[in-house]
N, C-alpha and C positions, 0 to 999 in steps of 0.2 A: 601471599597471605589471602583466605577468602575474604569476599568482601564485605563478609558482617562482621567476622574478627577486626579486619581493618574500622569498619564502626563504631565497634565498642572502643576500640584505642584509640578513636579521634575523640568520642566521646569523654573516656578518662583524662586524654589530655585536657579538651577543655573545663575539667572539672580541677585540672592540675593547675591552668592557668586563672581560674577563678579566684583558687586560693593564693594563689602567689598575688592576685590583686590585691586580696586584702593584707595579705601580709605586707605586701608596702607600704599601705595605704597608714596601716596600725605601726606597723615598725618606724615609719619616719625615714625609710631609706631612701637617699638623694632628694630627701627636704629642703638642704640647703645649696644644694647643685644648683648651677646656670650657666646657661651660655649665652652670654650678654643679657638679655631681659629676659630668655625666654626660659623658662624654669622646668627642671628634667623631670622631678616626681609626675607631674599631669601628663608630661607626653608617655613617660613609661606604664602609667595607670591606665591612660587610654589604647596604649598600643597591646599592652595585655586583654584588656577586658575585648577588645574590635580581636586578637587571635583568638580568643574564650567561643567568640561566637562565632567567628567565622568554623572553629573545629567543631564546635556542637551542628552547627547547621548539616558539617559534610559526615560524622557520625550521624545526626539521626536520620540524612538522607538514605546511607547506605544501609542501616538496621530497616529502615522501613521499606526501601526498596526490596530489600532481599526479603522481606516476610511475604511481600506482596506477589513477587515473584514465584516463591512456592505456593502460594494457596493455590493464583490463577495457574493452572497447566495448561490454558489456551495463550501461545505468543503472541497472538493480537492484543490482548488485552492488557498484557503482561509489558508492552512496547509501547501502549498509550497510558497507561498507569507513571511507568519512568520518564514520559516525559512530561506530564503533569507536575509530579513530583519533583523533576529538576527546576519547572517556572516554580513552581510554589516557593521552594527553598531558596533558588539563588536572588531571586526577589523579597524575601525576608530577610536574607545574610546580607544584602546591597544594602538594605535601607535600617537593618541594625548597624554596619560598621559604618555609615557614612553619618548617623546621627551620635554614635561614640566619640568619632573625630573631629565631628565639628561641635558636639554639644548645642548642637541649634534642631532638635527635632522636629519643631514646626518650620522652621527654616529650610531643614532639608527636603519635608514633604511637599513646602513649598516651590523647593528648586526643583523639584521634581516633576512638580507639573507643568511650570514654565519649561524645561526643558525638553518632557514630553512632548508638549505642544509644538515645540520648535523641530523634534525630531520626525514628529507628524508628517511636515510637510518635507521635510529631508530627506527620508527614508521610507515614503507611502508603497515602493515595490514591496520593498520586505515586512512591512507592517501588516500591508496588505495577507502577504503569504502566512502569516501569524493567523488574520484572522480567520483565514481560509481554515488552518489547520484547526480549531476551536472548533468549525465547521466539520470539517472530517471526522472530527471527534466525537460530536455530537450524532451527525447523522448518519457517519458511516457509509458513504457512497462507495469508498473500496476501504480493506486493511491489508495487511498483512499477509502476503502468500496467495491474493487476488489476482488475476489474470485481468488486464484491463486496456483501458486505451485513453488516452488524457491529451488533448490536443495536437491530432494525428499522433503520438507516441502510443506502441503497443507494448505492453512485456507483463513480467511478472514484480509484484510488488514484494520491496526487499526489507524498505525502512520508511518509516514517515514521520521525517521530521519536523523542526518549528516552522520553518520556511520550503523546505521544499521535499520531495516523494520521490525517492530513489528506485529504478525500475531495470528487472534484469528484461534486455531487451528481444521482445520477438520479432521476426519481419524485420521491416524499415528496409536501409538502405541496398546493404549487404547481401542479405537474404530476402527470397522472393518467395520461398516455399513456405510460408508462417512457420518458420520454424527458428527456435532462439538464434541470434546473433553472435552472441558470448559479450556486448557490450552493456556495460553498464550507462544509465540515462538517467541525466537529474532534470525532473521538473517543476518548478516553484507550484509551490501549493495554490496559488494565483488565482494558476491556470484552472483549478475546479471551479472559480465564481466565475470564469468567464468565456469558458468553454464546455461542452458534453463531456461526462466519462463516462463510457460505455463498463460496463462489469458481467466478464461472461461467467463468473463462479461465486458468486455472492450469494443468492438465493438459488439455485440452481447451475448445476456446475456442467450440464450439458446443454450442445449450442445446435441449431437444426446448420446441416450444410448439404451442399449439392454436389453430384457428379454427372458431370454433359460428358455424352458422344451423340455426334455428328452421323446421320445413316442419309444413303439416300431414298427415293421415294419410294421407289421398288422394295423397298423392305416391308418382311410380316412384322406392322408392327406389334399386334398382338403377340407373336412369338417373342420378339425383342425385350417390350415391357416385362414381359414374364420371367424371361430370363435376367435379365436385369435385377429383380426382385429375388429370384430366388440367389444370385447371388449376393445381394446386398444382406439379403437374411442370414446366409451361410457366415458372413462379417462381423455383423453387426446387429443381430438377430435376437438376443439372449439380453444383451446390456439396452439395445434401444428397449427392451421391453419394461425393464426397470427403470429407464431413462422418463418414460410415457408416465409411468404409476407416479413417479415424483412431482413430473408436470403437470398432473392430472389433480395431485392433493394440494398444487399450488395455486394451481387455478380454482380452484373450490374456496381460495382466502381470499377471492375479489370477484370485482364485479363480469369479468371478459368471460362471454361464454364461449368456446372454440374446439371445434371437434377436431379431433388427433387420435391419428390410428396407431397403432399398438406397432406396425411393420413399415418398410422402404415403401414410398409410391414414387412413380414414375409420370411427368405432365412431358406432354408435347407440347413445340413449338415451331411451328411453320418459316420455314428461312424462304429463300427465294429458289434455290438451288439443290436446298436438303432440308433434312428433319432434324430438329435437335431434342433426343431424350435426357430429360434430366431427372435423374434419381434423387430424391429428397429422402433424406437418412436424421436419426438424429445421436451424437455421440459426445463421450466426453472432452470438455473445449480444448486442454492440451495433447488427447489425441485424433482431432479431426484429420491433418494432414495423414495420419498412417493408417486410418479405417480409408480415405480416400484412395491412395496408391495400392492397397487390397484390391479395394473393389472395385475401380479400374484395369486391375491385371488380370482379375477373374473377367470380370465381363465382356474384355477383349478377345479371352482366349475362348468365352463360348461363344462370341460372335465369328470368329475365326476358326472354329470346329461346323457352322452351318453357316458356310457361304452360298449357298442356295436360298435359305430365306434370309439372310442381311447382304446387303449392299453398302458399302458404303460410296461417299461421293467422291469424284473425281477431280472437280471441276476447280482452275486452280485459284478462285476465287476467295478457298478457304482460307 
């Protein structure tokens, strides 16, 4: 059954058990029932009216869920809306059937607090990751389908829930190539007040990265760099250039002035024994590892088409 059909029938139900309240209430049925002092009409008038609300709460969770659900067609939103709406409701439904059953409404919000208080310190991890999540919610440091990294943990964000951020995992143990795991990784929402999270696709979903080889000194490096470049171009050429234009309009919403060229550059750096060229590229963050292994295997083979002006080093220090 969809789940706004199911709604609506939790809803009619509790409109079914409304009236069944009152029709005991008016009919007198089991007025004179008891078991031993304690008399059946109140407990069946309360046990009706606490299922009344508990069904109306889980009907108008699912009718409003599901509305909310088709407006938004972005699943971030759509994933912090339903769980809003699950605190909202089962925290309404808690404290309507605990004040039907006891009939002490200020009593109950009473115990409520004392209880909170005492839960405070009981349960301060997972409180904590609550408030945390209020915090995600609010400010949004990652969502939903985010590529990220939360306390040394790297992967893809799958769910974020009250307590804690479910992540399909990139890298880590397993894997040494930044490339997914296939493992799932849960980590308390916590960890966002008390740790960095890095977010490579939140405002921009390209990451700058590098690729070093090793040449020795004897190398042109003027040839090299160049080569280098027109391979990385041949790559990565067409998307870094749209990559740059988004950078470029982003940097334009704050204050960091930073010149960034449109194509690959190449810095040297001085070893003791060789030279190391590193290609700085920029591309999109879930595919840096396979723009790298390109343009590695091109650059190899045009270094290895002119062994006359590249060298590389020998020495087995590397």
């Amino acid at each position: 059954m969809p789940r706004r059909s199911l709604g609506y029938a939790s809803l009619l139900a509790a409109v079914g058990l409304a009236v069944a309240t009152v029709l005991v209430r008016a009919a007198g049925i089991a007025a004179d029932a008891a078991v031993g002092t304690v008399e059946i009409q109140p407990l069946l008038v309360r046990g009706l009216t606490a299922a009344a609300v508990l069904a109306a709460a889980v009907g108008a969770y699912l009718v409003v869920e599901t509305a909310i659900s088709r407006r938004l067609s972005n699943n971030r939103r759509s994933a912090h809306a339903r769980n809003l709406l699950r605190l909202g409701f089962g925290a309404a439904a808690t404290v309507g059937i605990a004040g039907i059953l006891t009939d002490q409404w200020v009593g109950v919000l009473a115990s409520l607090g004392v209880i909170g208080f005492a839960v405070t310190f009981a349960l301060q991890q997972p409180i904590l990751s609550l408030v945390a999540w209020f915090y995600i919610v609010l400010n949004r440091p990652y969502d939903v389908g985010d590529r990220v990294e939360i306390a040394d943990i790297r992967g893809d964000v799958i769910e974020v829930g009250f307590l804690a951020t479910t992540l399909w995992e990139v890298g880590g143990r397993l894997v040494s190539s930044g490339q997914p795991s296939g493992r799932v990784v849960t980590v308390p929402n916590a960890a966002v007040l008390s740790s960095q999270v890095v977010n490579d696709t939140a405002l921009f979903e390209y990451v700058w990265s590098e690729v070093t080889v090793q040449v020795a000194y004897e190398t042109d490096l003027k040839f090299a760099r160049e080569a280098m470049i027109e391979e990385a171009t041949a790559v990565v050429g067409e998307e870094m250039r749209r990559g740059v234009g988004t950078y470029q309009e982003r940097l334009e919403r704050t204050a960091v002035d930073l010149d960034v060229r449109e194509g690959p550059t190449v810095n040297v750096v001085q070893r003791e024994s060789w030279v190391e060229l590193r290609l700085r590229f920029l591309a999109r963050s879930r595919r840096v590892t396979r723009a790298k292994n390109a343009i590695y295997e091109r650059v190899l083979a045009r270094f290895n088409d002119a062994p006359d002006r590249v060298k590389f080093p020998v020495s087995r220090n590397r």
